[in-house]
C-alpha beads as a LAMMPS data file, in Angstrom:
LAMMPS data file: protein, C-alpha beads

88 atoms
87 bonds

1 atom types
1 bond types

-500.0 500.0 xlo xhi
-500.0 500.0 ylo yhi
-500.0 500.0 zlo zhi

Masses

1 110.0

Atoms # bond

1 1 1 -487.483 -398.344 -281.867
2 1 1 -489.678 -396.060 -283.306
3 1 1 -489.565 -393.488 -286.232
4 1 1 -491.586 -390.582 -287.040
5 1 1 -492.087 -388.581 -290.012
6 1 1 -492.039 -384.782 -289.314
7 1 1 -491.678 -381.797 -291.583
8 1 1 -488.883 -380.107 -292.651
9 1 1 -487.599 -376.928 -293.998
10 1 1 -484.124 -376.967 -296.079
11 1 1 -481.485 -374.297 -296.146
12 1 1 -483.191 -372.912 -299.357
13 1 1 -487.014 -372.796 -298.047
14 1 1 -487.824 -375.501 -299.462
15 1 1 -490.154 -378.051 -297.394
16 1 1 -489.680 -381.730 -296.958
17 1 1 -489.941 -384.629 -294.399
18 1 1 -487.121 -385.772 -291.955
19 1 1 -487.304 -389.168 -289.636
20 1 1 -486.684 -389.223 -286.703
21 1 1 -486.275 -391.634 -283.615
22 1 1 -487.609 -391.264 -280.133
23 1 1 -484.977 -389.198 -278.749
24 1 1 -485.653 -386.621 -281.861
25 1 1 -482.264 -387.492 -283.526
26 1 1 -482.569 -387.456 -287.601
27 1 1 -482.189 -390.725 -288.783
28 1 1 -480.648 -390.155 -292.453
29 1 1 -480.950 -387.156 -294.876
30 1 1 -484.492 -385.133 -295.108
31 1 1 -486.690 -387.020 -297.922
32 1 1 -488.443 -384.145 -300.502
33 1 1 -491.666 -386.049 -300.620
34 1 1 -493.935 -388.206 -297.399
35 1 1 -493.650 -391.538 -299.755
36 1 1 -489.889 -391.347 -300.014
37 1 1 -489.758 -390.486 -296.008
38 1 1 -491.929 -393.780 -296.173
39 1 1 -490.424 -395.558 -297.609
40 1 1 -486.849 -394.734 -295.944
41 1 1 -488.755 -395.456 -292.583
42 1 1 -490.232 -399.286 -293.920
43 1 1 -486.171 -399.923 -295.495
44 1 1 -484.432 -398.718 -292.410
45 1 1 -486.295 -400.589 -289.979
46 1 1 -486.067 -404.313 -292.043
47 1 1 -482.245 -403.498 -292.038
48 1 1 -482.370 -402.588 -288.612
49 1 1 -484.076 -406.459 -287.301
50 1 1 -481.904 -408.157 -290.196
51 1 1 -478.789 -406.693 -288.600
52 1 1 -479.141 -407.084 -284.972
53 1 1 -478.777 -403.636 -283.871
54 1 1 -480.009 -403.348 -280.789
55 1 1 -481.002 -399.638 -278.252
56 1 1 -478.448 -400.035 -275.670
57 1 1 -477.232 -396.714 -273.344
58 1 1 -474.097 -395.038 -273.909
59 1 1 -471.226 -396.069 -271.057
60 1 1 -470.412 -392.150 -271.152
61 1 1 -474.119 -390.314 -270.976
62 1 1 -476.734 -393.131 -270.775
63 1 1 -477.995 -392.031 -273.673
64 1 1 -479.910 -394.535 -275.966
65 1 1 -478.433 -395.093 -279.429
66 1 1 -478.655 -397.936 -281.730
67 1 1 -475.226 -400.111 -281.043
68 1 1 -473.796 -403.054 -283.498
69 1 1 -473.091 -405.492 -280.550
70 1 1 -470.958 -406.154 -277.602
71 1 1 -467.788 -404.078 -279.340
72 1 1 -469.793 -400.700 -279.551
73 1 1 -470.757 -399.083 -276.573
74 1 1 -470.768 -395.516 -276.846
75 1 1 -472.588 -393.434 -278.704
76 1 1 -471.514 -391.361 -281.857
77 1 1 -471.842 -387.939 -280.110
78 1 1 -469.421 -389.588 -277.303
79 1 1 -467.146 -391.461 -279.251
80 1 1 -467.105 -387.908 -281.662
81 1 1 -465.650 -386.210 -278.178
82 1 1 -463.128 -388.693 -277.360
83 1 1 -461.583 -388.912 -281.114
84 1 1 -461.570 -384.923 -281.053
85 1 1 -459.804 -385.350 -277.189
86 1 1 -457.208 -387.884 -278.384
87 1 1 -458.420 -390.579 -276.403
88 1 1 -459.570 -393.147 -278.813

Bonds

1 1 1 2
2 1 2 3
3 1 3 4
4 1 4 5
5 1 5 6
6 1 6 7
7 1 7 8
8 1 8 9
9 1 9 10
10 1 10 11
11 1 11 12
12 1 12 13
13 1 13 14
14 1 14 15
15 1 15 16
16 1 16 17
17 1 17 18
18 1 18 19
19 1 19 20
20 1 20 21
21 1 21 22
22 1 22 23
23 1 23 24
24 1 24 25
25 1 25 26
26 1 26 27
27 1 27 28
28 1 28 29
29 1 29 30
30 1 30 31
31 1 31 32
32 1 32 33
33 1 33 34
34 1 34 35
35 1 35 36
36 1 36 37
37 1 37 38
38 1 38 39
39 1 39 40
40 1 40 41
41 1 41 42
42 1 42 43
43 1 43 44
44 1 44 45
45 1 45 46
46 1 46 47
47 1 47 48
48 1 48 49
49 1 49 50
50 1 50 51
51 1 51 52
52 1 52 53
53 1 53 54
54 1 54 55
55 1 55 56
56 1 56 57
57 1 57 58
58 1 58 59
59 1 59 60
60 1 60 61
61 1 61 62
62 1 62 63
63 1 63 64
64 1 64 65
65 1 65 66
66 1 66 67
67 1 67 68
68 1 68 69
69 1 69 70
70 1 70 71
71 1 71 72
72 1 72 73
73 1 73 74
74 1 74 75
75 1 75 76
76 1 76 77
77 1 77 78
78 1 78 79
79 1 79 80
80 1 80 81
81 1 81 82
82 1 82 83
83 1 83 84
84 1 84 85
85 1 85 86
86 1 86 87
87 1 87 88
């Protein structure tokens, strides 16, 4: 997986940095300075290996996320559809 650092304006005009993965989904909140976005980017990514979360496509849309294992197959925008539905 990769990050990237990008800029980013807040609801107030204020500018800061956001990550964000390959597919352009935020990873996190938006940082107010480049080290903290940095630094978020260098802490995420150790957690990331440490935990064995692995890219894997969603059963629904195919979509890449990042899934805990074997038990957690579809994505959060997915699984956020079939809670609202009723069928999970």
């Amino acid at each position: 997986m990769n990050l990237h650092i990008m800029t980013h304006t807040f609801p107030s005009g204020n500018r800061g940095y956001k990550v964000v993965d390959d597919n352009g989904n935020m990873i996190g909140s938006p940082k107010g300075c480049r080290d903290d976005a940095v630094t978020f980017c260098e802490v995420y990514l150790k957690r990331q290996a440490e935990s064995g979360l692995k890219s894997r496509p969603c059963i629904t849309c195919r979509t890449p996320f990042e899934s805990e294992g074997i038990h957690n197959r579809m994505c959060p925008r997915c699984r956020s559809r079939a809670n609202d539905a009723g069928m999970i």
